[in-house]
C-alpha positions in Angstrom: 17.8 -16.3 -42.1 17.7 -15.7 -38.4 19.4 -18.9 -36.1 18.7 -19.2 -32.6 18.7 -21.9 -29.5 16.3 -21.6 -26.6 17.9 -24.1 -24.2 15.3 -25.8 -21.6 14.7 -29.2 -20.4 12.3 -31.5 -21.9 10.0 -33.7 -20.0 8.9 -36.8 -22.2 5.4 -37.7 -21.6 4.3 -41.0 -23.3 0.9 -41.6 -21.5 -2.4 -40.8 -23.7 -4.0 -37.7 -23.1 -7.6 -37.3 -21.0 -8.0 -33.9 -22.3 -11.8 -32.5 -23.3 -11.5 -30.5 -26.3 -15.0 -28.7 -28.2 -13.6 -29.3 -32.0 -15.8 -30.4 -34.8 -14.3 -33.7 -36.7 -14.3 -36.2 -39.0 -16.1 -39.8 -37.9 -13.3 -42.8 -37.9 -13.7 -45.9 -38.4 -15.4 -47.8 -35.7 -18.0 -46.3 -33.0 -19.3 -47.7 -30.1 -20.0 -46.6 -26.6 -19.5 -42.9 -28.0 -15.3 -44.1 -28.2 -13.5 -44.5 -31.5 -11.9 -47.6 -32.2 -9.3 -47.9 -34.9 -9.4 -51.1 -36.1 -5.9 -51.5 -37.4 -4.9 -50.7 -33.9 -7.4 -51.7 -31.8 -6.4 -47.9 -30.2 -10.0 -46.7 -28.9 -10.0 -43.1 -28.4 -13.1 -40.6 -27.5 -14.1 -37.9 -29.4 -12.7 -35.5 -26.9 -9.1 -37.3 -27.2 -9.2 -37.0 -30.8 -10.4 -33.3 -30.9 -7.0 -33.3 -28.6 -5.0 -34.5 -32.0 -6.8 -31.9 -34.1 -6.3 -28.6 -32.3 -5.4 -29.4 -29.3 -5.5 -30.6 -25.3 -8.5 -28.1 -24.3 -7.2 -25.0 -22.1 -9.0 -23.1 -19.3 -10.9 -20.3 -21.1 -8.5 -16.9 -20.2 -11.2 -14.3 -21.1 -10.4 -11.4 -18.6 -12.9 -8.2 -18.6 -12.2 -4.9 -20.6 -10.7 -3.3 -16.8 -8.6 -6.4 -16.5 -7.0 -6.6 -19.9 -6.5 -2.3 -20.0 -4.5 -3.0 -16.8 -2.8 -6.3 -18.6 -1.5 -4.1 -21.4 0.0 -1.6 -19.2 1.5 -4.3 -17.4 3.1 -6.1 -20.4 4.6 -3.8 -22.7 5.1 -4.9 -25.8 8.6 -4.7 -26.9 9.1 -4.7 -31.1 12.4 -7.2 -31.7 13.3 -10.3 -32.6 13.9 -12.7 -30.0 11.4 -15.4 -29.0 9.1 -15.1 -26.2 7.6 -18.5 -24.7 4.4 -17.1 -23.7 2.3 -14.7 -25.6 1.9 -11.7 -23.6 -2.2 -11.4 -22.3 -2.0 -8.2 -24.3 -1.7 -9.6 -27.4 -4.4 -12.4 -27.1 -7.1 -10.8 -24.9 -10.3 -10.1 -27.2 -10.6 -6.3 -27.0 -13.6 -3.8 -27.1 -11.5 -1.3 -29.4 -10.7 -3.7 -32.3 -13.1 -5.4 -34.9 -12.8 -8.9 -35.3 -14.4 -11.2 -37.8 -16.1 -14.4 -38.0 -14.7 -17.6 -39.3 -16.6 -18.2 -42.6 -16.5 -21.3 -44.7 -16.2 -21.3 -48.3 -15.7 -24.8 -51.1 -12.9 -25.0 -53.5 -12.7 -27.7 -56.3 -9.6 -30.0 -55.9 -8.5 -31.0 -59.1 -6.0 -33.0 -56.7 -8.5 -35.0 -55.1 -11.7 -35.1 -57.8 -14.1 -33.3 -55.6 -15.0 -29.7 -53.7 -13.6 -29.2 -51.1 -14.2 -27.0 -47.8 -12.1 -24.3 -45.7 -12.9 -21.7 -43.2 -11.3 -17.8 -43.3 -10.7 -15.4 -41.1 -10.7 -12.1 -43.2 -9.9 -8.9 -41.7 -12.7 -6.9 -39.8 -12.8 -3.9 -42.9 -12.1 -6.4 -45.6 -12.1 -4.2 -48.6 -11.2 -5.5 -52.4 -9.9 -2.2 -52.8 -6.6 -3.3 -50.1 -4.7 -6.1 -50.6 -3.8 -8.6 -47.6 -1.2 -11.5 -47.2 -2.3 -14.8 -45.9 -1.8 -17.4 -43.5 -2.0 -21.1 -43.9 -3.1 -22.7 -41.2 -3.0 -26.5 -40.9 -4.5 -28.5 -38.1 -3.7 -31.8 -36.7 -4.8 -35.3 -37.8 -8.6 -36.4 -37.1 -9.2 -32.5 -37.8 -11.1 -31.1 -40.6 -11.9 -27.0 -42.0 -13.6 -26.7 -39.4 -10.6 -27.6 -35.9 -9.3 -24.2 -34.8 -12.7 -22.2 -35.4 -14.6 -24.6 -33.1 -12.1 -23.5 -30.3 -12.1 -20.4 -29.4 -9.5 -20.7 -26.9 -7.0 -20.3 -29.3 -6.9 -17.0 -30.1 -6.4 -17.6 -33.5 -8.6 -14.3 -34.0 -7.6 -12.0 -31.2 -3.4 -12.1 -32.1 -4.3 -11.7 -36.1 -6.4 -8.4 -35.6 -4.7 -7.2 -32.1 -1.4 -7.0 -33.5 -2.8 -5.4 -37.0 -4.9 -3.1 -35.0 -1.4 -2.2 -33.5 0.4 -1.3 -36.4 2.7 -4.0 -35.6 1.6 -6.4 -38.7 -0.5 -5.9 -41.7 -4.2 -6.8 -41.9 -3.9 -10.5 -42.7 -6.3 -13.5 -44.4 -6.2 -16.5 -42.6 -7.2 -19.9 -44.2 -8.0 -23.0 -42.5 -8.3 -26.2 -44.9 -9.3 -29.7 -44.5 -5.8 -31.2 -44.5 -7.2 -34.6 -45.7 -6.2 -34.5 -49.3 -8.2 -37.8 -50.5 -9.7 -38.9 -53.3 -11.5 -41.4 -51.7 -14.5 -39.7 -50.1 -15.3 -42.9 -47.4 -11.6 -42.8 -46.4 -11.0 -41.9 -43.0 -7.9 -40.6 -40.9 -6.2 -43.4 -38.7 -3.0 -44.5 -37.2 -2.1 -46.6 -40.4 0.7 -45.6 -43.1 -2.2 -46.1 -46.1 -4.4 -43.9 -43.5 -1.8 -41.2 -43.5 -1.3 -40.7 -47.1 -3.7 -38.1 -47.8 -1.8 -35.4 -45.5 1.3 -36.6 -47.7 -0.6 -35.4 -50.5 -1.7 -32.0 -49.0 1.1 -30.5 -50.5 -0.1 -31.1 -53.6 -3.7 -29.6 -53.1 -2.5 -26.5 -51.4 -0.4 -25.5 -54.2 -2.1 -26.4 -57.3 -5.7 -26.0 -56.0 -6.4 -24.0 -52.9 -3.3 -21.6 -52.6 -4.6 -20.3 -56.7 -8.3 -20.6 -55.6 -7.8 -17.8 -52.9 -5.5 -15.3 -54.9 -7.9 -15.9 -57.3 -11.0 -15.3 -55.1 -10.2 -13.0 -52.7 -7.9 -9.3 -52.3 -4.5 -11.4 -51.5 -1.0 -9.9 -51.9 0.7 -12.9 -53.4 4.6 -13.7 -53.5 6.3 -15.5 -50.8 7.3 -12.2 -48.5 3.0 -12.2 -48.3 2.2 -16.0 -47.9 2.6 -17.6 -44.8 2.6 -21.3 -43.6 1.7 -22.8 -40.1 0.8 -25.8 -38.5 -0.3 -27.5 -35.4 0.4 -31.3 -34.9 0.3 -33.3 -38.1 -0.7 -29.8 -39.5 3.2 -29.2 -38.2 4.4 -32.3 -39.6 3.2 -31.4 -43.2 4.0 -27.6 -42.8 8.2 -28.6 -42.3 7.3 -31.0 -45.0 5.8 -28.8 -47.6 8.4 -26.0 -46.4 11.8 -28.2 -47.5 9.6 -29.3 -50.6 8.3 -25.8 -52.2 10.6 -23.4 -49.7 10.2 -20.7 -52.4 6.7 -20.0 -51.5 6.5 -19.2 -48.2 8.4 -16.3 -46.3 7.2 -17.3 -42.8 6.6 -20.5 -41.2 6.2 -22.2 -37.9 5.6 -25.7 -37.1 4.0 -26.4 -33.7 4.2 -29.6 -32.1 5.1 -31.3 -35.3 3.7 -35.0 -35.2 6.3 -37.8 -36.1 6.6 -39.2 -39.6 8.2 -37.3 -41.6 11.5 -39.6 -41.1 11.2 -43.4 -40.6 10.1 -44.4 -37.1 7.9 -46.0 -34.5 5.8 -44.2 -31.9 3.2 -45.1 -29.9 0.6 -45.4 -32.4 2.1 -46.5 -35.4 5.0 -47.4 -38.2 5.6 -44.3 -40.1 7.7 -45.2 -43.4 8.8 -41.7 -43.6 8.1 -39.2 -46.6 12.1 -39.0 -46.6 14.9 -40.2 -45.6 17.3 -38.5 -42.7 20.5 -37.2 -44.7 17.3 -35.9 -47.1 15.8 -33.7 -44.5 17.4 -30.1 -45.7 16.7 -27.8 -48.2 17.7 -28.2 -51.4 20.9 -26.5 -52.7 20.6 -23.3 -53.7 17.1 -23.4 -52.7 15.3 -20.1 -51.6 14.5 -20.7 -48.0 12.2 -18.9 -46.0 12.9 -15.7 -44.1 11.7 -16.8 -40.8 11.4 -20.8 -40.3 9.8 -21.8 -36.8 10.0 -25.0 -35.2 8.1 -25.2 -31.5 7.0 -27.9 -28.8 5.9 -27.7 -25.2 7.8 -29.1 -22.8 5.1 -31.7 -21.1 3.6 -32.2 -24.7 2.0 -35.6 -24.2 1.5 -36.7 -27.5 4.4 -36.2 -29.6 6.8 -35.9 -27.1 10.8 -34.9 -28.4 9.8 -35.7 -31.8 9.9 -32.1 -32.6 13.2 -31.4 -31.2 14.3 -34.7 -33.3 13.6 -32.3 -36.2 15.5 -29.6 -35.1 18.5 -31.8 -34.6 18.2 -33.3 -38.1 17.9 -30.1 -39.6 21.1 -28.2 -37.7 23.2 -31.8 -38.6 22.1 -31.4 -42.1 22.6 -27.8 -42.2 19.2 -26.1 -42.8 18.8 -22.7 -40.8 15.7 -22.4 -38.7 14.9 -21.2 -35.4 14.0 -23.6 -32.6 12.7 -22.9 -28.9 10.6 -24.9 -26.5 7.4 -23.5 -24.2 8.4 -24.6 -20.7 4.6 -26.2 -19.1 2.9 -26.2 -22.5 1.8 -29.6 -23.1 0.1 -30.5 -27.1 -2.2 -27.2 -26.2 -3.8 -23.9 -27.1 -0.7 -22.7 -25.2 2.0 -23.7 -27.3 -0.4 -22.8 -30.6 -0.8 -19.2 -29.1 3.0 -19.1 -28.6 4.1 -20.4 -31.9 1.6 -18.1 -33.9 2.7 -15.2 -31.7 6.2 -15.7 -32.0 5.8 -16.2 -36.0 3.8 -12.7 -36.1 6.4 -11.1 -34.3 8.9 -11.8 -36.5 7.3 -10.7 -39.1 6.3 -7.4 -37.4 10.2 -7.2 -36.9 11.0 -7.5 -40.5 8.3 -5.3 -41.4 10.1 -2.3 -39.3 13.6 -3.2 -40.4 13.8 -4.3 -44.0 
């Protein structure tokens, strides 16, 4: 397991975000005056500031024409190794007239976890073939978010670094799955900033493992075993991706936890109480536990929302002795820019390993 520190200051930003963000969500509790009001709070939010939760603080669109991206790739070479690079290069994420990209589709699972079908949206690769196999990546948006919270924004370029870097030779062709991360069993409960509220992403892990993770090697032309199965997250989608990775480390070979949202220890932010799903001293792996090959733990420096939680994570991990790698994106606030850098940086690695082992 690879171990480094990217060392740059953090700047702490505890106002609430006035972001607009274009994500599809989940209604909460309380409407009026098109605001959201959470009544355990009183916290009134719009739907723009909780699309901000879910995939993040909307960025200017960066689409540059087919002359200005040839000259962009010239410009930024691409260099195959294994250190982490804050931004991801323009080359990388700029949609491109020479490689076929697919639609988001949405497809139902039944969750025996939670009683009831249950939706996500995939990304498969543009010749999709059940005659190929293909690994597959997790992906886990943040809270108020649904299936649906990175493919309603396409300033992400969830798509673009996926196929670009495949198209490359750089990384495999590779599945990407988006779920509803609200593991209830209570269809008319809602996502808030209360403990009970919370619960359901607790029990995520659950879901993923013994319902949708065997419902898509089942269903689709997936390479399965943990050097092939991938794990990432944005937000609370970060929060329960380091969560589920010291829980079921075994299963995953690459993960990467961007802008993880506090809870997983005991605390109080902003919002809320979070009891904790464990305490301190308990966040490590296991002894003798398998643990991932590449483990990925982001933030941006100005992220408004969670703040130093994430490095708080990082610390707890190095004092308790679980390997991982840490860095910081210097400007990136909770945004498509530290989501581009975190996937990048994870695919990289990958691409490394893939050349060298």
């Amino acid at each position: 397991m690879k171990k480094k520190y990217i060392s740059i200051s953090i700047a702490l930003m505890t106002a609430f975000m006035c972001a607009c963000g274009t994500t599809t969500i989940q209604e909460d509790t309380t409407v009026a005056d098109n605001n959201v009001v959470n009544e355990s709070t009183g916290l009134e939010m719009t739907e723009e500031e909780m699309n901000a939760f879910a995939s993040g603080i909307a960025t200017e669109n960066e689409a540059v024409t087919d002359t200005e991206s040839e000259q962009t790739s010239v410009e930024e070479e691409f260099v195959l190794n294994n250190e982490i690079e804050e931004k991801c290069p323009s080359s990388v994420s700029t949609h491109r007239t020479d490689v076929d990209y697919s639609d988001y589709t949405h497809g139902t699972y039944y969750s025996e976890t939670c009683g009831m079908d249950r939706g996500y949206s995939i990304i498969l690769p543009g010749d999709y073939s059940e005659d190929k196999q293909y690994p597959v990546l997790y992906l886990l948006h943040g809270i108020f978010g649904n299936e649906y919270s990175f493919s309603s924004d396409a300033n992400n370029k969830i798509r673009e670094i996926v196929a670009n870097m495949a198209a490359d030779g750089l990384i495999e062709e590779t599945i990407v799955v988006c779920p509803n991360m609200y593991a209830t069993a209570d269809p008319e409960m809602q996502p808030g900033f209360t403990a009970e509220q919370c619960v359901p992403y607790d029990n995520f892990i659950n879901d993923l493992v013994n319902d949708l993770m065997p419902y898509i090697e089942s269903n689709y032309s997936v390479l399965t075993g943990r050097e092939n199965t991938y794990l990432a997250g944005f937000s609370m989608g970060g929060r329960e991706t380091i969560f589920i990775t010291l829980q079921r480390p075994e299963l995953f070979g690459y993960v990467c936890a961007i802008s993880a949202a506090p809870g997983i220890v005991p605390t109080t932010d902003g919002f809320m109480t979070h009891p904790g799903q464990m305490e301190e001293s308990e966040m490590r792996f296991a002894d003798g536990a398998v643990e991932p090959n590449v483990f990925i733990i982001c933030c941006g420096t100005k992220d408004s929302v969670v703040g130093t939680y994430p490095k708080q994570y990082h610390e707890l991990l190095t004092t308790n002795g679980s390997d991982h790698i840490w860095y910081e994106v210097t400007g990136a606030d909770h945004d498509n820019n530290a989501i581009k850098s975190g996937l990048y940086n994870l695919f990289k690695q990958i691409a490394y390993d893939k050349v060298n082992n």
